[in-house]
N, C-alpha and C positions, 0 to 999 in steps of 0.2 A: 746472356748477352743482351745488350741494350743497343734499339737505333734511335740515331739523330734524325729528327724529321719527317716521323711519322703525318704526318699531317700533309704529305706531298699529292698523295696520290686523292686524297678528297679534294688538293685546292684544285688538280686535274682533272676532277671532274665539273666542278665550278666551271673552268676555265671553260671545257666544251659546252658546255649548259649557256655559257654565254657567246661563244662563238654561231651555236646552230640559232639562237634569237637574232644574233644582227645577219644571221646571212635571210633571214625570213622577213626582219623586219628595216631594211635598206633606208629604205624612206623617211624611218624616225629612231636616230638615234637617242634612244631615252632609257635608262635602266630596267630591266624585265626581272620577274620574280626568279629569286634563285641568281641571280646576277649582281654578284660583288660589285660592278662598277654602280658611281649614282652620280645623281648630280647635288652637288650642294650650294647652288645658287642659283635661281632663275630670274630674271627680269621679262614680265609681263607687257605688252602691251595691247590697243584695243585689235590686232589681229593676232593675236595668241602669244607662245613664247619667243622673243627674241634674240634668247641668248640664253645659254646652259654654263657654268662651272661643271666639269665632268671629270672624274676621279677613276679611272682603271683599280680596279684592286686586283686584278689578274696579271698586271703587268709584272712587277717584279717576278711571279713563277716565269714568265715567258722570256726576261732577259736571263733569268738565272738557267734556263735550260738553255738559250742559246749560247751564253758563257762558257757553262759545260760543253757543246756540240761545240764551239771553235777552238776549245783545248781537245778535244780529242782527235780532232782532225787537222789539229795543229796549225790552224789559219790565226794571222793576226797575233800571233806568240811574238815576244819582242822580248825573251828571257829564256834561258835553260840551268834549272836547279843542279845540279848533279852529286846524288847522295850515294857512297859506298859504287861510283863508275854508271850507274844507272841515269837517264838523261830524263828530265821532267818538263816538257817546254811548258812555260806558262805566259800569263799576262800582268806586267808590273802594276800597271792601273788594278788589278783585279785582288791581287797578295796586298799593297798598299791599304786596299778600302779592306782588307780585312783582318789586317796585320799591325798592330801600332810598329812592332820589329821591322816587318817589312817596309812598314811606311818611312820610317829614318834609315833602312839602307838604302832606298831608290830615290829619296824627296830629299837628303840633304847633302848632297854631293859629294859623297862619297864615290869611291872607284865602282863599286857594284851597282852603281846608279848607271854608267856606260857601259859594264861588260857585256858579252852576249851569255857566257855563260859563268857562272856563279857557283863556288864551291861550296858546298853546304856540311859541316863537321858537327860529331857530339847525337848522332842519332843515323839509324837504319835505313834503306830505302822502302823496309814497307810501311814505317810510322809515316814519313813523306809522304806517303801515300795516300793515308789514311787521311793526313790533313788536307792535303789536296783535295780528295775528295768532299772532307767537310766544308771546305772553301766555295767549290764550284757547283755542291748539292744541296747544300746543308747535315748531309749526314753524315753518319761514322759508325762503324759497327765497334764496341767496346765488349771483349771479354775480360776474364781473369787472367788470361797468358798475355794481352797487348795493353790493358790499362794502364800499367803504373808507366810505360814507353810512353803511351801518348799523354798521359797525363804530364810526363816531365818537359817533352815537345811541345805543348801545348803551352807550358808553362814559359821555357826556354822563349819560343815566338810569340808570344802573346795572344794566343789566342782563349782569351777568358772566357770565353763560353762554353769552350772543349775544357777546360776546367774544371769549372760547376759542373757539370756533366760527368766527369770522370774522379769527382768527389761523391757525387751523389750515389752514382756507380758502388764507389769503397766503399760509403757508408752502410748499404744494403748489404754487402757481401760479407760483413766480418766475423771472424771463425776465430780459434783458440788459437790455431797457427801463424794467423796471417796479423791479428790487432794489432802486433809491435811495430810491423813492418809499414801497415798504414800507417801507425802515430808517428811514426820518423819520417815518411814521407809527407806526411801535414806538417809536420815540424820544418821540415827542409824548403814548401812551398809555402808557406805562413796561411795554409787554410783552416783559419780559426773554425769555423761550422763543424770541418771533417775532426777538427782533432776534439772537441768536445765533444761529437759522438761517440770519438772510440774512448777517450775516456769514461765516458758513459757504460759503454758495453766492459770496459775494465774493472770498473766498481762491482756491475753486476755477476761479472764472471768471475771476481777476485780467487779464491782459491783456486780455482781450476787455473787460471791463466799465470799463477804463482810455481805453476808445476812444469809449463812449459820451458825449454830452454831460454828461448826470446827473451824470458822476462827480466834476464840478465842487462838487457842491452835496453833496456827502458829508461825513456828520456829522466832525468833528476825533477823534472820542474815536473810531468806529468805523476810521477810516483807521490810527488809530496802533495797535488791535489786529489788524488785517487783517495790517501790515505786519510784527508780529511773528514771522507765522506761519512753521514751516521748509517746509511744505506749499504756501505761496504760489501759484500758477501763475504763474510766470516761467520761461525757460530760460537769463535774464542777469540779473545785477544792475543793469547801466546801465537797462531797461525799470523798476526800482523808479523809481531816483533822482529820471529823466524825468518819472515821473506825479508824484510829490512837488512838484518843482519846476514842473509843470504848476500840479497844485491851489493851490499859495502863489497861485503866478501871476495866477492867476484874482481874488481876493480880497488883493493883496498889503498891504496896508496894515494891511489885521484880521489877518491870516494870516502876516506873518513872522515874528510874536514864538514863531508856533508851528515857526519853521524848523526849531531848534537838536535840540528834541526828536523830532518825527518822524525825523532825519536819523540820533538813533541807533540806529533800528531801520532803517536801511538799510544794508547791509551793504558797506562803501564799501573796505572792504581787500581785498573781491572782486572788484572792478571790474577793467576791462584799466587799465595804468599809465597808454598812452597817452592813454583815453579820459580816465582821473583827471585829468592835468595840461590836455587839448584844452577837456573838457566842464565838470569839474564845482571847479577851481579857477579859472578867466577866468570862471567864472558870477558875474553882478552881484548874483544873492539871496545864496549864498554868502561873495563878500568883503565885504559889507555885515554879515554875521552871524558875530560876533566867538565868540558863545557855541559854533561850530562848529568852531570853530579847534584844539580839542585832538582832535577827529574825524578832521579833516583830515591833522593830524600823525601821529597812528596808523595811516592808509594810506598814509603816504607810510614808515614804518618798517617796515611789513608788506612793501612793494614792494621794499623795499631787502633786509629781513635775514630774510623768510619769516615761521619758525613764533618767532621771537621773541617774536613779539604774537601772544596768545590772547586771544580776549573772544568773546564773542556774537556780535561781527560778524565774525566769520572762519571762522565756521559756516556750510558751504554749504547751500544751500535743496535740498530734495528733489530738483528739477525740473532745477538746476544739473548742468551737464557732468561738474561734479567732486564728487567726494565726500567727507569727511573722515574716514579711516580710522585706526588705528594699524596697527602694524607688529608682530609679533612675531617677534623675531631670533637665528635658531640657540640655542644652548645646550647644554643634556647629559640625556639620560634618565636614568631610575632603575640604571641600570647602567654609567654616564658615556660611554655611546655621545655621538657629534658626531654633534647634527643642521643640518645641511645648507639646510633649507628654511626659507621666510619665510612666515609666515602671516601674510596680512592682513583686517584685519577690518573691515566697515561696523556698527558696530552701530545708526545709524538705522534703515539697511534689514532689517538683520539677514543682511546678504551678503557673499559673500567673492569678495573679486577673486585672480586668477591671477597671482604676481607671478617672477620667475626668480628661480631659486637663488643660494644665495650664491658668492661668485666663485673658481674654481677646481675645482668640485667635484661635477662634471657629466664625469670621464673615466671609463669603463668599470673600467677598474683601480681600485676602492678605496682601495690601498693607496699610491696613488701623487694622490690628491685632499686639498686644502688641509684641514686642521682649524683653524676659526675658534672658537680656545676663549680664554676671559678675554679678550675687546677692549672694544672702547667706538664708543657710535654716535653719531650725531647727526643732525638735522634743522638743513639748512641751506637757504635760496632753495628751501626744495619740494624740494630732492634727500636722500636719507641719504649720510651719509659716515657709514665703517665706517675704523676705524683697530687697530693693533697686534695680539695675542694672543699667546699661549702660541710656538706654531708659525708665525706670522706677524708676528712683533714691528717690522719695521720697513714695515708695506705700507699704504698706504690708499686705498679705493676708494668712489669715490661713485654709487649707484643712480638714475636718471634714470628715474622713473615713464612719462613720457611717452613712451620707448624702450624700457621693461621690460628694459634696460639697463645693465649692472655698467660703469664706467669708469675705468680705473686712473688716480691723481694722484703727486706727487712723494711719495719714501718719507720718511717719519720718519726725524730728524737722529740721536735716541736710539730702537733700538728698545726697546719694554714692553709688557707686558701688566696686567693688574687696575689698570686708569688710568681714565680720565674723559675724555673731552670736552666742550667749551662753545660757542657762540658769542654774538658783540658784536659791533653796529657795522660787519657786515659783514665779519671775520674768523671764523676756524674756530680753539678753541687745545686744544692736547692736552695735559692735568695730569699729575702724580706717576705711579704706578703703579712696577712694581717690572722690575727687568732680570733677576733668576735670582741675585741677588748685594746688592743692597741695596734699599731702597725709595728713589722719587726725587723730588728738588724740581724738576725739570726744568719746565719749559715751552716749548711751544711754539707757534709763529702759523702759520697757514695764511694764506698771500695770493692769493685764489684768481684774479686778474689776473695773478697772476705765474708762478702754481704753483709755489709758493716757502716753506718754510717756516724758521722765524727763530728763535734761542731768545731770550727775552723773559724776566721778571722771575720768579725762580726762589718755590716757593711757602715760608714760613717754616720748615716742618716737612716733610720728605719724606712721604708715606704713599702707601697701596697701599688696597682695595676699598672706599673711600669714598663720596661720594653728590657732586654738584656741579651746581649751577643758574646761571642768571644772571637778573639781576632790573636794571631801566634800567642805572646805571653800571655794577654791580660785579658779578665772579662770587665767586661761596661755591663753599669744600670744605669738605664735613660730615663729621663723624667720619674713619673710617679705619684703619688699623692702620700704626704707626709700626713695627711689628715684623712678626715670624711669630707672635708669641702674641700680644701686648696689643691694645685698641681702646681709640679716644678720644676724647673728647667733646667736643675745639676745633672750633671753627668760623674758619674762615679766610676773610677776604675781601681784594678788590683791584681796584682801581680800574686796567682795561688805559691804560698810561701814566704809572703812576705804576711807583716803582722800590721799595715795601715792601708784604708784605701783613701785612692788620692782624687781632685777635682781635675774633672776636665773641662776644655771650652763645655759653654752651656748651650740646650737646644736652642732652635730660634724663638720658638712658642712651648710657654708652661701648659705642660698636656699630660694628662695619665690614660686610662684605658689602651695603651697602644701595644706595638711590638713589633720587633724588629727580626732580618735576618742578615747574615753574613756572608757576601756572595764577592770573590776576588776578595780585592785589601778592602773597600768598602762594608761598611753597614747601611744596611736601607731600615727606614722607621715608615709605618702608616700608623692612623688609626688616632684615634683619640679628636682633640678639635684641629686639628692641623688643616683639615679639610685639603692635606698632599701628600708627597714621597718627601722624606728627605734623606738627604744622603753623609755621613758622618765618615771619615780620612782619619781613622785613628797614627798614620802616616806624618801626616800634616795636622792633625789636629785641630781641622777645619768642619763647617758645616756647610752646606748647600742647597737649596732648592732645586728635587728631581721633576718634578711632576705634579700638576694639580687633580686631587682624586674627588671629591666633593665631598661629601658629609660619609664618614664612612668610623664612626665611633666603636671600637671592639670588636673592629675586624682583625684576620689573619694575614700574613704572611710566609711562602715558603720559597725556596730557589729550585728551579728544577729544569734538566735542559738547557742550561746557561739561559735562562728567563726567571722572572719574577712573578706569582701568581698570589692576588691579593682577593681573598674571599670574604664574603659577608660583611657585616657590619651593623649599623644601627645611623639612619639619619636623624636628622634634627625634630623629625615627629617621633622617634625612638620604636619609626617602622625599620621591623631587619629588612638586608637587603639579600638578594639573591644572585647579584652576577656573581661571576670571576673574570677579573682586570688580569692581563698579561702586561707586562712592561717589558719590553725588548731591552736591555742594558745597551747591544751593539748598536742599533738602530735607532735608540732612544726615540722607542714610537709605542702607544699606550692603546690596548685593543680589548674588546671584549671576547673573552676565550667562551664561554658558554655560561649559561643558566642553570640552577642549580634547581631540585624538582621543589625547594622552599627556603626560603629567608632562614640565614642564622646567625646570630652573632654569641661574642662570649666563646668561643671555639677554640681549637687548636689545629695547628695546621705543622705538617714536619715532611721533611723529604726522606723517601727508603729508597734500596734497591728490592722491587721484586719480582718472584717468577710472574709469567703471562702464560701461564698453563690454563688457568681459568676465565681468559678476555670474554667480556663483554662489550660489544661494540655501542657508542653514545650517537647522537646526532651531534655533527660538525656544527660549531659557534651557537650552537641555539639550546641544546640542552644536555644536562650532565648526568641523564637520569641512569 
């Protein structure tokens, strides 16, 4: 239980504290220690004070207890409430000053402005009660059995303070049983504060408050913010889909036209395969709900071709097994040392998981371990494939997170280094890049059923340290250098299957060293001399200015989190660098995510999903060690 106005019985003692000083001190009314009243103005003259400004702080307790003492004793009453035959005499002047309700039944001439007695409907005689009381005392005793009365009375006469107070009440009290019934009643009183706390405790309790009956009768607007949440309490996504298609369930006639929407904040391209095609494709709400169908089809490409598909729903929730990380992959320090290690990064958590070195380069002997310099990576079905380099030109091997696991594949037909990788449609293809002798139009296919690779439709223009994405049909090669000195501004695309690749708009700036990632329908580019973001609309066929990044030559790029994370680089003194840049897409706002423990450029950088069984916690925005 909660009271209004605790603070009565100290202003009562004030009060007396300053009554026994004036009966002592008659002579000089002048503020005494411990005595609320003062003066706040004196004028002096040459026989002392003449004149005081004097401020009572004790007065209003003294008229509010005599307010009280003439309702009780019923003097001066000039009103009588009468709730469920019960008679209330009160004071109209007194309900006015504290009632805006009151104040326009008695102040704008209305009939109850003359009556003597007043019918009062829509509540109890002892909630009446209770606001009386808070009227004439300041307080109210609130339990669990009289809040949501007085809080609707409260609400009903306007009394806002009894309000706040019997929200603040809800807020502290809420239980498995009770959330729904607050968020309807914050819903029904428009008390924004109360209903995103209970939101709040919704998210946190999710599973358990999914199992209560209530959860049936939960508002549509609150379920599809709850559902947003990455925080959710869930440890699967199937546990979302279930209460979804529980709550339609329940209401299905009013409630399927709201399928399509809730279901895109379910996160359906993280479901198990099996369970996708068992559970939530044979579902009767689902093939019924057409508007779902491009949802549908998005997890069933994600199943197929991994990190292809980025969105929001491919974003694991906190509480998930897995976690959505990028990858940062070998490079060269400021002295072009080969670095060896993979840094991987949570930046939800702000954690770093333990991942093995890259392959070959774990012998004692230094001088006899792999140097993975100039390759090309990729994210494919959740594994990285790492292909070509300087020193490694025809080898490629693929990282199995779940085994923390390097796995050698079939080698490259043409070895190369400073190339590109892609993938489509559930192939892996390896682009241009250069042999030590010319730069190449090669292509090649990865079959990974076969372990097989094939050369395929050769690209227009050979080039070397270029940028390359793929976006639904077609992969792009950005820029590049057709030479050892020039850089160029083509953009090349190609449809895997067809037998030409064709031009597109060109960048805005002839740049090589760069690279790109594909995040929604867009392509983002950094890196090379751009000194920015830019952003390419294979849609529209457009280019744009994202963002200015400064000198950031042979940096990375990955998506992760529905953010953009741009590492390392090389400025214009061909010192690396060592932050990482976050770009917000949503908020189109450019922040530094943390420091890295050394400069790298020439790197690979790729998004996974992986477990967080082995976190290691980093310091927030300052280092990535």
């Amino acid at each position: 239980m909660l009271f209004l106005g605790r603070e009565r019985a100290a202003e009562e003692h004030q009060m007396s504290k300053m009554n026994n000083s004036i009966e002592r001190t008659t002579d000089c009314p002048l503020p005494f220690p411990g005595d609320e009243s003062r003066p706040d103005e004196e004028r002096e003259n040459v026989g002392g004070v003449s004149e005081v400004h004097w401020e009572d702080g004790g007065l209003p307790l003294v008229l509010q207890r005599g307010m009280e003492t003439l309702r009780v004793n019923k003097e001066l009453t000039d009103v009588v409430l009468s709730v469920q035959g019960q008679d209330f005499p009160c004071h109209r002047a007194i309900l006015a000053a504290a009632s805006q309700y009151f104040r326009a039944m008695f102040c704008s001439g209305l009939k109850e402005s003359h009556e003597e007695c007043v019918q009062i409907k829509g509540l109890d005689s002892r909630t009446m009660h209770s606001l009386l009381e808070y009227t004439y005392t300041s307080q109210a005793l609130l339990t669990h059995s009289n809040v949501q009365r007085i809080l609707e009375a409260a609400s009903q006469f306007q009394f806002l303070r009894v309000v706040d107070a019997c929200a603040v009440f809800l807020s502290k009290s809420l239980h498995l049983e009770n959330c729904i019934g607050v968020l309807n009643l914050a819903e029904n009183h428009a008390l924004s504060a109360l209903k995103t706390k209970v939101q709040d405790y919704i998210t946190s309790q999710f599973s358990q408050v999914v199992q209560q009956q209530d959860f049936l009768e939960l508002p549509a607007e609150s379920l599809e913010i709850v559902l947003q949440k990455d925080d959710l309490d869930v440890k699967c996504e199937e546990r979302v889909f279930e209460a979804v298609v529980r709550w339609v369930g329940a209401k299905e006639e009013e409630r399927s036209p709201l399928l399509a929407r809730l279901l895109t904040h379910v996160r359906l391209p993280l479901l198990d395969p099996a369970y996708f095609v068992e559970k939530v494709e044979s579902n009767e709400l689902i093939r019924h709900c057409t508007d779902a169908f491009p949802l549908l089809q998005e997890a069933r490409v994600y199943h197929l071709s991994g990190r292809e598909v980025v969105s929001e729903r491919t974003k694991p929730r906190l509480q998930h097994f897995l976690s959505e990380v990028f990858l940062i992959i070998g490079g060269c320090t400021k002295d072009e040392r080969f670095i060896s290690t993979v840094t991987c990064l949570d930046p939800l958590r702000r954690s770093r998981l333990e991942v093995a070195r890259l392959p070959n380069t774990e012998i004692e002997d230094e001088s006899q371990n792999r140097k993975w310099v100039e390759f090309s990576c990729i994210t494919f079905r959740n594994e990285l494939y790492i292909s070509g380099g300087k020193e490694t030109q025809h080898d490629v091997w693929k990282y199995n997170g779940a085994l923390d696991k390097w796995i050698q594949i079939e080698h490259l037909t043409t070895g190369r280094w400073r190339h590109k990788m892609a993938v489509h449609e559930g192939m892996v293809y390896v682009l241009g890049g250069f042999d030590g002798v010319q730069r190449l139009g090669s292509v090649e296919a990865y079959d990974p059923f076969h372990n097989r690779w094939t050369q395929v439709t050769p690209l227009a223009v050979g080039v070397s340290s270029f940028a390359s994405a793929s976006f639904d049909r077609w992969i792009y090669v950005i820029g590049g250098g057709p030479n050892g000195k020039l850089a160029t501004d083509s953009v090349q695309c190609w449809e895997p299957g067809t037998d030409c690749w064709e031009l597109r708009a060109p960048i805005p700036i002839e740049t090589k060293c760069i690279n790109a990632v594909t995040f929604k329908s867009c392509i983002y580019v950094v890196g090379g001399a751009m000194h920015a973001m830019y952003c390419y609309s294979p849609l529209s066929d457009s280019w744009c200015l994202v963002t200015r990044l400064g000198e950031r030559a042979s940096c990375a790029i990955a998506a992760c989190n529905n953010k953009l994370f741009i590492t390392g680089g090389r400025d214009n003194r061909n010192q690396v660098i060592s932050t990482v840049m976050c770009w917000d897409v949503a908020r189109g706002v450019l922040t530094e995510e943390c420091v890295l423990p050394m400069g790298v450029s020439h790197h690979g950088s790729v998004t996974l999903m992986k477990s967080y069984t082995h976190i290691h916690r980093i310091t927030p925005a300052s280092d990535c060690r």
